[in-house]
Backbone as CSV, one residue per row, in Angstrom:
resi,resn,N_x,N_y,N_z,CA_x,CA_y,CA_z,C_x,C_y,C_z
1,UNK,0.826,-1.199,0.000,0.000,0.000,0.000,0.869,1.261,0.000
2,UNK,2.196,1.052,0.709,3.022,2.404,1.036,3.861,2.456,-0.387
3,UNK,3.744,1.267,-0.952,4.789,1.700,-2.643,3.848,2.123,-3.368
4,UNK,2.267,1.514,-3.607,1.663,2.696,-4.044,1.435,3.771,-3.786
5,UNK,1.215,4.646,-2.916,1.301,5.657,-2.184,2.443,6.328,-2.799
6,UNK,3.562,5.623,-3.063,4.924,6.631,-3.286,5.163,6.681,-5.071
7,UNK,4.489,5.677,-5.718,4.006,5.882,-7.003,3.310,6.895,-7.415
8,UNK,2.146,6.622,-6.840,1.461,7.712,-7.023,1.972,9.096,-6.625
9,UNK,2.810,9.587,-5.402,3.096,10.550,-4.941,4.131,11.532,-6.434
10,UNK,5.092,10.269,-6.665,6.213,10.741,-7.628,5.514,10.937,-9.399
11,UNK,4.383,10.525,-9.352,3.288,10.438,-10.777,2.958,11.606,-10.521
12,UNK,2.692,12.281,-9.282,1.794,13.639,-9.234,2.866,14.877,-9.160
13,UNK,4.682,14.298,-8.862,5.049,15.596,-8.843,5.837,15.534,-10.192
14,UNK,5.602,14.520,-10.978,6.058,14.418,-12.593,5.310,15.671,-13.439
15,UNK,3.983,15.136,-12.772,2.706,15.837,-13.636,2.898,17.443,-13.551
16,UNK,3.122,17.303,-12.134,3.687,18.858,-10.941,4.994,19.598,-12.308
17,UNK,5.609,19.277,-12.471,6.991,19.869,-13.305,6.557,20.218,-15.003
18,UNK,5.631,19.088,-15.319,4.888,19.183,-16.607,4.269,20.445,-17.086
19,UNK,3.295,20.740,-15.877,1.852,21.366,-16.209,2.313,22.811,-16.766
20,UNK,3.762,23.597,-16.055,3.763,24.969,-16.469,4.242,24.798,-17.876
21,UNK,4.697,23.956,-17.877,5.385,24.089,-19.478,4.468,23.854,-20.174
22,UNK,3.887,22.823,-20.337,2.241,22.130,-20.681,1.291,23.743,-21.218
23,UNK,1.293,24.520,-19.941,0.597,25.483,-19.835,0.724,26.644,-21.260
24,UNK,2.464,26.927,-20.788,3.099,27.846,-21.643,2.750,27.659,-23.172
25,UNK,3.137,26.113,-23.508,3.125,25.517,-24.955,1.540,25.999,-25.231
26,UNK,0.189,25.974,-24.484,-1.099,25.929,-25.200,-1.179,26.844,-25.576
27,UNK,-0.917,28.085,-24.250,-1.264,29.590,-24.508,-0.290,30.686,-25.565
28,UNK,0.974,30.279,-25.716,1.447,30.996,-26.846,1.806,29.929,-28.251
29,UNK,1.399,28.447,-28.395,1.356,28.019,-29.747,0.392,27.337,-29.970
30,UNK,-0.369,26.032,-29.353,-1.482,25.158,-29.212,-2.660,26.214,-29.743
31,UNK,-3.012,26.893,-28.988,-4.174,27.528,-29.007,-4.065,28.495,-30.073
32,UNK,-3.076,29.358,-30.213,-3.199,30.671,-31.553,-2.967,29.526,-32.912
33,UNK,-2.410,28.426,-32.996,-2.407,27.341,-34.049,-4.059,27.087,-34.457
34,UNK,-4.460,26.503,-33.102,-5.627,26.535,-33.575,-7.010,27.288,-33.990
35,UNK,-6.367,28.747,-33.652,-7.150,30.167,-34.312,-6.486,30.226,-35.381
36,UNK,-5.784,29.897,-36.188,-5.350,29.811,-37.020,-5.712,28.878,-38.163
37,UNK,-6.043,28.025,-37.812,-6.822,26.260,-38.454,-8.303,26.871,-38.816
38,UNK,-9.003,27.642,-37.509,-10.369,28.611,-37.640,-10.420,29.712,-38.711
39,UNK,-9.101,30.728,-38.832,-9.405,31.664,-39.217,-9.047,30.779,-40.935
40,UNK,-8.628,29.964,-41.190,-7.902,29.351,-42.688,-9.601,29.388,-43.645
41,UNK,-10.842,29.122,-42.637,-12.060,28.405,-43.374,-12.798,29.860,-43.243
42,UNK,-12.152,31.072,-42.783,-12.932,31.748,-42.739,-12.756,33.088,-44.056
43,UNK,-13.432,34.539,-43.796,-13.415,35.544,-44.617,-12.329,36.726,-44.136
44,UNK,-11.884,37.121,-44.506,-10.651,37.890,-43.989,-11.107,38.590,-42.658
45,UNK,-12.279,38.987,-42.542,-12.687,39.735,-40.655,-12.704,38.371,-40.234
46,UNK,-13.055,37.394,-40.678,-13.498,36.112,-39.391,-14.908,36.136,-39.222
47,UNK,-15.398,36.568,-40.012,-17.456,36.415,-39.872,-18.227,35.524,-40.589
48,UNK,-17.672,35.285,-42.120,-18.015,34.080,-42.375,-17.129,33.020,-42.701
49,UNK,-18.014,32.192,-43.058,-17.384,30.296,-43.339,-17.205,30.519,-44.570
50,UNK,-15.827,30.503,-45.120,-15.870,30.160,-46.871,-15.528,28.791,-47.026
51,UNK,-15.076,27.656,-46.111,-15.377,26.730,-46.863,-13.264,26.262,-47.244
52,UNK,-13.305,26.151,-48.645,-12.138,25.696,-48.947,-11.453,27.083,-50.071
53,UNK,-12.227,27.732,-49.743,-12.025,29.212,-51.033,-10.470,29.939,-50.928
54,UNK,-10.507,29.917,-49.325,-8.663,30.385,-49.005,-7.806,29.299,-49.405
55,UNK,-7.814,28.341,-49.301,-6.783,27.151,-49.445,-6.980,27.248,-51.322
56,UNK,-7.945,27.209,-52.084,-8.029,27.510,-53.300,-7.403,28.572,-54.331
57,UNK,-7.731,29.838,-53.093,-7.354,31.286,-53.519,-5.382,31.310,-53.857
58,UNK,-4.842,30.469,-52.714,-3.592,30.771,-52.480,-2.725,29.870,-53.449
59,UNK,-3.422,28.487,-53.626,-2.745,27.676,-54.752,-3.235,28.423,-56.443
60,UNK,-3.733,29.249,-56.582,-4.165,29.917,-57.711,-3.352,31.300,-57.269
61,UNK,-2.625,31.466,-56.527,-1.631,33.066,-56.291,-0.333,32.601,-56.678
62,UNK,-0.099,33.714,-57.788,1.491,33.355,-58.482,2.938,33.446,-57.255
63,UNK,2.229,34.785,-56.576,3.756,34.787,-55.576,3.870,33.318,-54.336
64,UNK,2.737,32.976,-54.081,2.908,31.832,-53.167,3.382,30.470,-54.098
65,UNK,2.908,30.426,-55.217,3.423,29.350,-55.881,5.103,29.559,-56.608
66,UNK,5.346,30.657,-56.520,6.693,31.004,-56.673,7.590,31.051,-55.113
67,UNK,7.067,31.728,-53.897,7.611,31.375,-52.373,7.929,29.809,-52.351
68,UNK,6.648,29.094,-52.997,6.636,27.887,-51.992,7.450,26.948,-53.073
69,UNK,7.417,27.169,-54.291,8.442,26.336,-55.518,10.128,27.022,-54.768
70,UNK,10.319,28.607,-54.572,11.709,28.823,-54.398,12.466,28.299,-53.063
71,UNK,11.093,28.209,-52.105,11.330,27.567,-50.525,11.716,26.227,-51.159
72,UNK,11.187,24.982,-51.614,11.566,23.805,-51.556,12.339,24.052,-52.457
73,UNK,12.873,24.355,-53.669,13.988,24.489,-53.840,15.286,24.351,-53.142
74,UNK,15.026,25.761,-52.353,16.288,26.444,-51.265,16.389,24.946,-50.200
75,UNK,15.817,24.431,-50.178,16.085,23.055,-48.794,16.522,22.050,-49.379
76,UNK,15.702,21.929,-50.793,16.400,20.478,-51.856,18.467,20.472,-51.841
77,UNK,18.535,21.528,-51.954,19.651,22.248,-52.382,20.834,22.271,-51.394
78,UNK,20.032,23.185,-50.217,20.994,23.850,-49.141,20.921,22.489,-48.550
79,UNK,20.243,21.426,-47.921,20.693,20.402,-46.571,21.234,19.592,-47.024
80,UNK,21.011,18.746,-48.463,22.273,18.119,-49.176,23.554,18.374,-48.721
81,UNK,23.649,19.861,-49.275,25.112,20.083,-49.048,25.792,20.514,-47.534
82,UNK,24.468,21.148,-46.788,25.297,21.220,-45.099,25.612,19.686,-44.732
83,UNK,25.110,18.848,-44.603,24.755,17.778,-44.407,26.268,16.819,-44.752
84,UNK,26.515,16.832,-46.064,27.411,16.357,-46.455,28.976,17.132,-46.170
85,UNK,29.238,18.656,-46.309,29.843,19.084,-45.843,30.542,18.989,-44.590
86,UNK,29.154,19.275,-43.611,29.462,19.183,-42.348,29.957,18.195,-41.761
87,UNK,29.423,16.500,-42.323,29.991,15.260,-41.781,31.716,14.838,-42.462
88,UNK,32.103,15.876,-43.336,33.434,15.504,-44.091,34.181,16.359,-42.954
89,UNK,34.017,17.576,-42.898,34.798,17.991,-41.815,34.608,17.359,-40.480
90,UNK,33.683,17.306,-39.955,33.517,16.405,-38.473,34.378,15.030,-38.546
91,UNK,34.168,14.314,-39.564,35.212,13.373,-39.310,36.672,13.369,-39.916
92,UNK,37.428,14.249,-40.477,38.487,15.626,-40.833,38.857,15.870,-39.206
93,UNK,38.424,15.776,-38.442,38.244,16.515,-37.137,38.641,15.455,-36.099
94,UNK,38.125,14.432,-35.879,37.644,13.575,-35.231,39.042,12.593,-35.369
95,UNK,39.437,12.734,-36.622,40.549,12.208,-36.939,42.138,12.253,-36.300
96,UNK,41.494,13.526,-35.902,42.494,14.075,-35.201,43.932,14.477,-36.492
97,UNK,43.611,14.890,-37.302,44.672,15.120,-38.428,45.210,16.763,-37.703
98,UNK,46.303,16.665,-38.331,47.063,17.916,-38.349,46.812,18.870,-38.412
99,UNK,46.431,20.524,-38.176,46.055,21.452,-38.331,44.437,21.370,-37.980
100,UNK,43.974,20.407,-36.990,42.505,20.269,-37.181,42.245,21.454,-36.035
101,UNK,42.714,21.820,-35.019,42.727,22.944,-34.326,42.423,24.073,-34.798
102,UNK,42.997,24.791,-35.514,42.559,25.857,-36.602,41.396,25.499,-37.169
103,UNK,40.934,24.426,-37.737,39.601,24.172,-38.492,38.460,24.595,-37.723
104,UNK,39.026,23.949,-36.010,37.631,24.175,-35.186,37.578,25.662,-34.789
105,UNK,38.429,26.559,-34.837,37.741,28.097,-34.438,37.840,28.194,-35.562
106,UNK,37.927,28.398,-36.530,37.015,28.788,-38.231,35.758,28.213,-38.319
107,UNK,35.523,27.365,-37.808,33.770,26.462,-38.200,32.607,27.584,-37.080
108,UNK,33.709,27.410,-35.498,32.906,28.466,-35.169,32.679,29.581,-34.773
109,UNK,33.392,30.229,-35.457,33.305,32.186,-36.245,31.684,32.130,-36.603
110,UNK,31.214,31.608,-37.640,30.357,31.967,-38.010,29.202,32.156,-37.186
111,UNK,28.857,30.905,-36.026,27.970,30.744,-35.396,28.140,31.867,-34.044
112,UNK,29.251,32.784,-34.164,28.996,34.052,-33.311,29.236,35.212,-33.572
113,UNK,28.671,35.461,-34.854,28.469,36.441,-35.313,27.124,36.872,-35.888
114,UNK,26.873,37.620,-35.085,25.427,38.627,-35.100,24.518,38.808,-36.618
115,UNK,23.207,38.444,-37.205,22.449,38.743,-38.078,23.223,39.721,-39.082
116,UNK,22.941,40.925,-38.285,22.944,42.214,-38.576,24.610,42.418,-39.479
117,UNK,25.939,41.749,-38.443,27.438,41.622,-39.118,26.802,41.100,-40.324
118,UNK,26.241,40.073,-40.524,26.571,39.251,-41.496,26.166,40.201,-43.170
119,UNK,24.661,40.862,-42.726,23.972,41.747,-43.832,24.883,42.190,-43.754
120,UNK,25.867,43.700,-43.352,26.656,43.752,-43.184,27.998,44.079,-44.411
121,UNK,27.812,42.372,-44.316,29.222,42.150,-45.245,28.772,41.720,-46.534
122,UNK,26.848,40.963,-46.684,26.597,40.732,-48.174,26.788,42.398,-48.679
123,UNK,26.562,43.128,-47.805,26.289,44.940,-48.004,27.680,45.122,-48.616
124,UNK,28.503,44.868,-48.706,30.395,45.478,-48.591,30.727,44.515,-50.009
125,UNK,30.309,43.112,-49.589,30.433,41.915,-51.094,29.803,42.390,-52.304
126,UNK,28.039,42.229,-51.637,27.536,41.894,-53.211,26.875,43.001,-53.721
127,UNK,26.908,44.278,-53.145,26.142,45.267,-53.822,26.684,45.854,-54.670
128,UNK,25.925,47.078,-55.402,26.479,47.207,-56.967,28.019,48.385,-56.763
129,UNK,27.802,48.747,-55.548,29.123,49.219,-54.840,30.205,48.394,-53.965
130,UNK,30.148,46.936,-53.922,30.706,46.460,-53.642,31.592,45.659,-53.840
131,UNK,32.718,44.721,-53.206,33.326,44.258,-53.582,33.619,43.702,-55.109
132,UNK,32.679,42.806,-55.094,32.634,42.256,-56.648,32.289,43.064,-57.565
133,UNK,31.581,44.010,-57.553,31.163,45.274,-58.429,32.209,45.285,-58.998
134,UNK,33.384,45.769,-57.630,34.179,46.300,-58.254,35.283,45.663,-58.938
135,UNK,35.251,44.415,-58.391,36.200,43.510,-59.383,36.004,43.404,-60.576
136,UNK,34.240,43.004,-60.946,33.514,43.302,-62.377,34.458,44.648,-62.774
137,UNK,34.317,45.740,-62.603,34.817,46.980,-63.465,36.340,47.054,-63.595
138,UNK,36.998,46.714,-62.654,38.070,46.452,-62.866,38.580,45.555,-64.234
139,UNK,37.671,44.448,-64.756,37.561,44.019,-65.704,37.330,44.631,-66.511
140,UNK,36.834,45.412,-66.620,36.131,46.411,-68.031,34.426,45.742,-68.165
141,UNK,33.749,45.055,-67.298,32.472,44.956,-67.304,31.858,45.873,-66.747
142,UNK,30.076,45.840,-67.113,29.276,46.843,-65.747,29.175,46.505,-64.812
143,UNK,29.208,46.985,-63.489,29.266,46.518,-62.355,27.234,46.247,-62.096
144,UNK,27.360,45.752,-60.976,25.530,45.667,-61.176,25.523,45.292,-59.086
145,UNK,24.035,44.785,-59.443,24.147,44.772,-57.745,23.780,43.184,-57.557
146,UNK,24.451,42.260,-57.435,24.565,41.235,-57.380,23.413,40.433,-56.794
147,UNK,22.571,41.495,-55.565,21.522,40.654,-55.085,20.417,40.873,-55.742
148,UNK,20.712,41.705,-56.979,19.173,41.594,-58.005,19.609,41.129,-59.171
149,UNK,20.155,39.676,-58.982,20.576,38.807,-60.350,19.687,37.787,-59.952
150,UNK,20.355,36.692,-60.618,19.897,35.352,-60.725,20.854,34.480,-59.446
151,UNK,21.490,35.499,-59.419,22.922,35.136,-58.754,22.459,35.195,-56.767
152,UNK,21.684,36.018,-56.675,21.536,36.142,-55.599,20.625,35.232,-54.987
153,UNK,20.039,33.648,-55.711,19.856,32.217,-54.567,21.151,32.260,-54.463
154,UNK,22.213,31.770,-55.106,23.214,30.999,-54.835,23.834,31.592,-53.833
155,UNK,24.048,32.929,-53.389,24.379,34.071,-52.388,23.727,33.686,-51.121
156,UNK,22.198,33.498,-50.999,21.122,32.873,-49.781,22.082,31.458,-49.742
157,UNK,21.803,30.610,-50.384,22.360,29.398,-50.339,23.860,29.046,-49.697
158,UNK,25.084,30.463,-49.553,26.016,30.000,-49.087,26.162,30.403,-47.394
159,UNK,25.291,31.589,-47.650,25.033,32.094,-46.551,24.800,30.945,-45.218
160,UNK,23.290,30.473,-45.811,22.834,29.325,-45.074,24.041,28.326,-44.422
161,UNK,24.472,27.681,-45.895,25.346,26.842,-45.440,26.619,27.256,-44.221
162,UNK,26.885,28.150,-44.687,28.399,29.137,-43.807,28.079,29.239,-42.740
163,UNK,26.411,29.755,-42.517,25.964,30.003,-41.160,25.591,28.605,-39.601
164,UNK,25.220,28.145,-40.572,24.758,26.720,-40.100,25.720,25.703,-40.018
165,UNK,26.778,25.644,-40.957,27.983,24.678,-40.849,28.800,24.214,-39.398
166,UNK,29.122,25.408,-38.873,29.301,24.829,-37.363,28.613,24.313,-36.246
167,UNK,27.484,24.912,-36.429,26.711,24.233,-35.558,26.154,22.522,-35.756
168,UNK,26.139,22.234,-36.987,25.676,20.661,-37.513,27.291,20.120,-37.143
169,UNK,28.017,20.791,-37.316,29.449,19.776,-37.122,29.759,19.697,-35.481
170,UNK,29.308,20.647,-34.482,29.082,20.331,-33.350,28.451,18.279,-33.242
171,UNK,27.173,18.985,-33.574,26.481,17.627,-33.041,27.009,16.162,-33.777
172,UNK,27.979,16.297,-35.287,28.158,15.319,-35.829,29.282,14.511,-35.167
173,UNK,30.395,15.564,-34.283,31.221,15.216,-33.639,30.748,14.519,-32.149
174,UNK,29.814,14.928,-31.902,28.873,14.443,-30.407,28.738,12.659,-30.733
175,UNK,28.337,12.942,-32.128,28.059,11.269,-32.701,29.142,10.354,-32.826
176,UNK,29.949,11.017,-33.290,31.328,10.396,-33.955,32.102,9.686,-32.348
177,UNK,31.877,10.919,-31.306,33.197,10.496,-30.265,32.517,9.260,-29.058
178,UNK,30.751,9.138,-29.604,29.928,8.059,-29.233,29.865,6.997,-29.622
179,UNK,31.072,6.860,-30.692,31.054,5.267,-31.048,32.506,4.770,-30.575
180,UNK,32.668,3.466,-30.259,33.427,2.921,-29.641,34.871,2.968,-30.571
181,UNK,35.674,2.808,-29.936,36.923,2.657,-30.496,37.489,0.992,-30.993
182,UNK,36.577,0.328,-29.973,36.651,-1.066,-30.224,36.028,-1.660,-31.802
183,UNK,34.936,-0.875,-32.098,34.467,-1.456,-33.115,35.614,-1.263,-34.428
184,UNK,36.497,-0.055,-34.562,37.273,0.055,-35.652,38.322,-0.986,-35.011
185,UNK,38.809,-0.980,-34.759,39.631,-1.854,-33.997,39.792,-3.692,-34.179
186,UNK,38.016,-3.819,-34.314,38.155,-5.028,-34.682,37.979,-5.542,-36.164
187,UNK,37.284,-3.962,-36.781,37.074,-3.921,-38.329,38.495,-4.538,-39.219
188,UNK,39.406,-3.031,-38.571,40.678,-3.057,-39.211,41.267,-4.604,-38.736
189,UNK,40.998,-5.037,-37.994,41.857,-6.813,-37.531,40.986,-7.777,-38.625
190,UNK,40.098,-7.220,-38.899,39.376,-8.038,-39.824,39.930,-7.599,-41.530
191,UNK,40.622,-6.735,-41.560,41.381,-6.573,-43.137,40.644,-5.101,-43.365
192,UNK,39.084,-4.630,-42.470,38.247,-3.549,-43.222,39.549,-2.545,-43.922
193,UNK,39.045,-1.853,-44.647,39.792,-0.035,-44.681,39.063,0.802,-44.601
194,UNK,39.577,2.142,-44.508,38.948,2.942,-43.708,37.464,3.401,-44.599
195,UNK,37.366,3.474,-46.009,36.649,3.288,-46.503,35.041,2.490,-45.991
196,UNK,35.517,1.456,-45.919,34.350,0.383,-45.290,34.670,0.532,-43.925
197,UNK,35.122,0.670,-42.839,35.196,1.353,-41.768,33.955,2.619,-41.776
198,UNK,34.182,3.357,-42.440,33.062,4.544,-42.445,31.875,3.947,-42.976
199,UNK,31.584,3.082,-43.707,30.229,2.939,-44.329,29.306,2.040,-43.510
200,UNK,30.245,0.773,-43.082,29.620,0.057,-42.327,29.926,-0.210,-40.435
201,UNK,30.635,0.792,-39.878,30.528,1.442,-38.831,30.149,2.333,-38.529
202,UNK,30.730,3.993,-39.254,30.225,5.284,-38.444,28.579,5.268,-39.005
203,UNK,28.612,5.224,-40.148,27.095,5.256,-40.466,26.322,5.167,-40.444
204,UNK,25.556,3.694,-39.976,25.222,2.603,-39.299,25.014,3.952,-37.822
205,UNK,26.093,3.823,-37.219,25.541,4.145,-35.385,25.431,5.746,-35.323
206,UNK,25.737,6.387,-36.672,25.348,8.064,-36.829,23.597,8.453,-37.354
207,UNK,23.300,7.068,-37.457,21.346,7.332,-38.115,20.741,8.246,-37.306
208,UNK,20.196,7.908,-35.705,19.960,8.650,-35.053,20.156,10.139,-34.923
209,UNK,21.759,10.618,-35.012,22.301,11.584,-35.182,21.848,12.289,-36.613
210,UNK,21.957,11.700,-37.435,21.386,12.241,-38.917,19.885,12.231,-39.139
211,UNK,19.389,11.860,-37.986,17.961,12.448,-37.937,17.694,13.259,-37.752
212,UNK,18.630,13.852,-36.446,18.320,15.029,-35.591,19.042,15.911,-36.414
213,UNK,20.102,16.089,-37.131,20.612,17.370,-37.945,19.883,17.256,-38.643
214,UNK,19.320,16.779,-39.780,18.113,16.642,-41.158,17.207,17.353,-40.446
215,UNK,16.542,17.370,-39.521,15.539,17.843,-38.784,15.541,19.303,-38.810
216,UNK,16.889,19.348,-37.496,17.342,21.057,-37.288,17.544,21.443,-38.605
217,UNK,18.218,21.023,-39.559,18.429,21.680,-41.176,17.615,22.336,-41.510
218,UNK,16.426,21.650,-41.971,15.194,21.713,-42.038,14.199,22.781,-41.618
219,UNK,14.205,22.904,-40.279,13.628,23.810,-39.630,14.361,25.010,-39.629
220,UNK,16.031,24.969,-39.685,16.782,26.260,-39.563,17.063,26.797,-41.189
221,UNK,16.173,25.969,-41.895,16.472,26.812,-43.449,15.022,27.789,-43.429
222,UNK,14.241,27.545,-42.443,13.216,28.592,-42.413,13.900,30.177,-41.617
223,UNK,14.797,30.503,-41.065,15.465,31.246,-40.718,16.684,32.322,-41.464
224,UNK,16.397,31.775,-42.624,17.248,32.546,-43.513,16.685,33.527,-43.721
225,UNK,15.319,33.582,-43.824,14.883,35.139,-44.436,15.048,35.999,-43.688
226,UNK,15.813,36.189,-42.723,16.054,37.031,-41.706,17.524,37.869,-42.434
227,UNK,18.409,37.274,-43.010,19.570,37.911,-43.873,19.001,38.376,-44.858
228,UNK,18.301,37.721,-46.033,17.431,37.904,-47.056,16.673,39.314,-47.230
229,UNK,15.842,39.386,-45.890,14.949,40.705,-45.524,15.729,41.696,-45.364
230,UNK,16.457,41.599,-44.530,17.518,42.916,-44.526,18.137,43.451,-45.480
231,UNK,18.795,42.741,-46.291,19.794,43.161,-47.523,18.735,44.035,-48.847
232,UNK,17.491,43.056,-48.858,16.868,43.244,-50.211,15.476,43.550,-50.015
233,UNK,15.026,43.861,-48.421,13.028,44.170,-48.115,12.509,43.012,-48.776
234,UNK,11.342,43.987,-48.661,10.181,42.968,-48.846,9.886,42.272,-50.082
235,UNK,10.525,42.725,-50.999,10.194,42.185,-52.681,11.891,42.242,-53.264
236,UNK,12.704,40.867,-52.836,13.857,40.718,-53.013,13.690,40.160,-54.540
237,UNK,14.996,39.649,-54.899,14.816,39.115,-56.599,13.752,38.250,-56.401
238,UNK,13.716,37.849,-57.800,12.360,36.610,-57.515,12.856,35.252,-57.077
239,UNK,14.763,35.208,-57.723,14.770,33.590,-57.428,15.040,33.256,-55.845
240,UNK,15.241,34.285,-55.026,15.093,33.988,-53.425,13.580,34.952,-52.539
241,UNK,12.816,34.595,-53.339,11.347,35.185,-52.655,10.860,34.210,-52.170
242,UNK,10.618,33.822,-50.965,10.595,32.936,-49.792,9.224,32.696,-49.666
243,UNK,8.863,32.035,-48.929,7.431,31.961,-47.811,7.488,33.222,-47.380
244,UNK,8.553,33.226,-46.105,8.560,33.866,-45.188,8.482,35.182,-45.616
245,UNK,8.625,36.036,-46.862,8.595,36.937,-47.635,7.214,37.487,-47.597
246,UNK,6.496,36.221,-48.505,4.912,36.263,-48.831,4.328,36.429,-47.378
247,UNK,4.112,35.627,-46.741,4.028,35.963,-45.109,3.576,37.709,-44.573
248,UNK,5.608,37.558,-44.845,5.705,38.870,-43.876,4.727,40.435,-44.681
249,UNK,5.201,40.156,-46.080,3.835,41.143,-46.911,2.240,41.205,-46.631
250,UNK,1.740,39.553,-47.113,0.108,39.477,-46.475,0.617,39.592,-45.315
251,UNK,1.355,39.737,-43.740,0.784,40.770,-42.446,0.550,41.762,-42.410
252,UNK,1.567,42.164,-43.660,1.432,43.684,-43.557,0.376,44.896,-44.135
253,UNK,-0.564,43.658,-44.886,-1.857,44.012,-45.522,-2.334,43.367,-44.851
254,UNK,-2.721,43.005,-43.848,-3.907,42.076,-43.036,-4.776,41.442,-43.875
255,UNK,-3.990,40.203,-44.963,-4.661,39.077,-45.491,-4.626,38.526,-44.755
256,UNK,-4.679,38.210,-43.660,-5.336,37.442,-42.393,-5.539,35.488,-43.206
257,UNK,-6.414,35.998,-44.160,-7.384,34.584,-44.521,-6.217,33.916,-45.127
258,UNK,-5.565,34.355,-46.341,-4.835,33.857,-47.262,-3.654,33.189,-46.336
259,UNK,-3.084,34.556,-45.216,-1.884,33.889,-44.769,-2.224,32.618,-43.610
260,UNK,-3.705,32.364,-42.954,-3.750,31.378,-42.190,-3.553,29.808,-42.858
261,UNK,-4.538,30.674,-43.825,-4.452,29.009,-45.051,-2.820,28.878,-45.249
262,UNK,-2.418,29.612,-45.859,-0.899,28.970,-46.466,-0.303,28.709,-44.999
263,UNK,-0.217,29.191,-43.823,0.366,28.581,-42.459,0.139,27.103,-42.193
264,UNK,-1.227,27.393,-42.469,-1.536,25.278,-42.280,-0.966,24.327,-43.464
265,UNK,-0.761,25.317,-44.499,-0.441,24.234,-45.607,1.299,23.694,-44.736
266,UNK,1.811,24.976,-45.156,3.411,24.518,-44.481,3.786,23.807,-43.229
267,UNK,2.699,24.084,-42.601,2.868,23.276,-41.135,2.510,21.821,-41.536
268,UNK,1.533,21.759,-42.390,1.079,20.265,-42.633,2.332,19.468,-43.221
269,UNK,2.701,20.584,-44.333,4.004,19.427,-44.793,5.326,20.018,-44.239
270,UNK,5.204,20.437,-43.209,6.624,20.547,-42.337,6.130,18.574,-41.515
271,UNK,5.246,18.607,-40.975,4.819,17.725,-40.172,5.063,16.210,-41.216
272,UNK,4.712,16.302,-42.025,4.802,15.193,-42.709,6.233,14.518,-43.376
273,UNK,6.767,16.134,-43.711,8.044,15.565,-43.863,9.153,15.393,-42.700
274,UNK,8.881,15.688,-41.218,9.297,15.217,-40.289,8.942,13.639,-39.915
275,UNK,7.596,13.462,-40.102,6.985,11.827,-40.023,7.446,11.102,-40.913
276,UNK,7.646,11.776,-42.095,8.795,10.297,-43.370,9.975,9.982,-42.913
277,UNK,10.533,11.875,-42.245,11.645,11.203,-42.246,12.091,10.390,-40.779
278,UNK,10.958,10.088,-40.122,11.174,9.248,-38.811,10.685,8.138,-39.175
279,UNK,9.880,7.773,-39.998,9.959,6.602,-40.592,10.796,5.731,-40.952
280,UNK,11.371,6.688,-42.279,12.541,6.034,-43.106,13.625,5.791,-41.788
281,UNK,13.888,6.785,-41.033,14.984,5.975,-40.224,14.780,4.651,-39.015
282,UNK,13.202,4.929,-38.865,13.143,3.554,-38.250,13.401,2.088,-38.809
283,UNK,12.822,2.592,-40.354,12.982,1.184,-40.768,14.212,0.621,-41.169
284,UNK,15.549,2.289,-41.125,17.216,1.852,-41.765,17.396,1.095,-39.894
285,UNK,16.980,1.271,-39.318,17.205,0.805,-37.948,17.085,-0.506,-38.011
């Protein structure tokens, strides 16, 4: 009777530690999510029911079908390459090779340096007064402003990567120094090379780990428009016009309706492509 008693006691101060956070999560995301799910079926005041007319309206709007084609783009693109990047240096690192000291305060420079530095320096690089401008004229070309080319995804795109690179090689190294030393150990006694050493050791026990960076990737390529916005406002070139772009414009016209609908769309397939990709790694498990 007294171990239930102390079950129960330690169940109620579990619940006890839960509830404020519990609390916090409803009242600033749970709940405005789901005024949000409300306002998607409604008329831009919120008075009547339209039904499916917003979710209709927005897949028939050229700039959202251009945000949401240049958004999956920008992720097809950018986590490939953090991804792959980041795990060549982490194990570059891990290796313990020569000069790897220097590598690790260069990886993380980037990750402490302020938004604002970074605009900054695309400001000093890529504008039509800047760096490259002026290398262009120095050539005998026109100089131009680099973030109203074609040129300026690939500019978002390194950004991302540069910005984000240390921090994914943090956690890849977290993975790397979690696998045993014994297992290479008995690879290499077995003839492996380091080759097959990496494919069918680190790889294998880094899944987990490459869930959780794919994830953060993922979610932290929604954070770019924060460099993006600064350098170039609200109507940047077209080939880096974001969600978060379209968004931040319908707030600023209180399309209310349009932007709830397109919120649920992205949340739906943020959600889904988090559920594949916990799938797919259960079943490489």
């Amino acid at each position: 009777m007294l171990m239930k008693f102390d079950h129960k006691k330690n169940h109620l101060t579990d619940i006890a530690f839960v509830v404020p956070s519990l609390l916090g999560v409803s009242l600033f995301v749970l709940i405005p999510f789901i005024d949000v799910i409300r306002r998607s079926f409604m008329n831009v005041a919120g008075t009547a029911f339209v039904f499916l007319n917003n979710y209709l309206a927005i897949f028939r709007n050229a700039a959202f079908m251009m945000a949401f084609t240049n958004t999956l783009k920008f992720m097809v693109i950018c986590i490939p390459i953090l991804l792959a990047f980041s795990l060549l240096i982490a194990t570059f690192l891990n290796a313990g090779i020569r000069g790897a000291n220097y590598l690790k305060t260069a990886y993380l420079v980037p990750m402490a340096i302020p938004v604002a530095s970074v605009v900054l320096i695309w400001r000093l690089l890529f504008h039509e007064n800047g760096f490259f401008s002026g290398f262009v004229n120095m050539l005998g070309l026109q100089p131009q402003d680099w973030m109203d080319t074609s040129y300026a995804f690939w500019i978002l795109v390194f950004s991302y990567v540069w910005k984000n690179l240390g921090y994914n090689i943090v956690l890849w190294m977290a993975g790397l120094t979690a696998i045993p030393d014994t297992l290479y150990e008995a690879a290499r006694a077995d003839g492996a090379n380091n080759f097959q050493c990496f494919w069918y050791i680190t790889m294998p026990n880094l899944m987990s780990t490459l869930y959780t960076i794919t994830v953060l990737a993922f979610l932290n390529s929604f954070k770019v428009f924060r460099e993006a916005y600064l350098v170039a406002g609200d109507y940047p070139h077209e080939s880096m016009y974001l969600l978060q772009h379209l968004f931040n414009n319908w707030f600023r016209e209180l399309s209310l309706d349009k932007m709830s609908a397109a919120a649920v769309i992205v949340a739906l397939l943020i959600l889904l492509l988090i559920l594949g990709l916990q799938r797919s790694w259960d079943q490489t498990d």
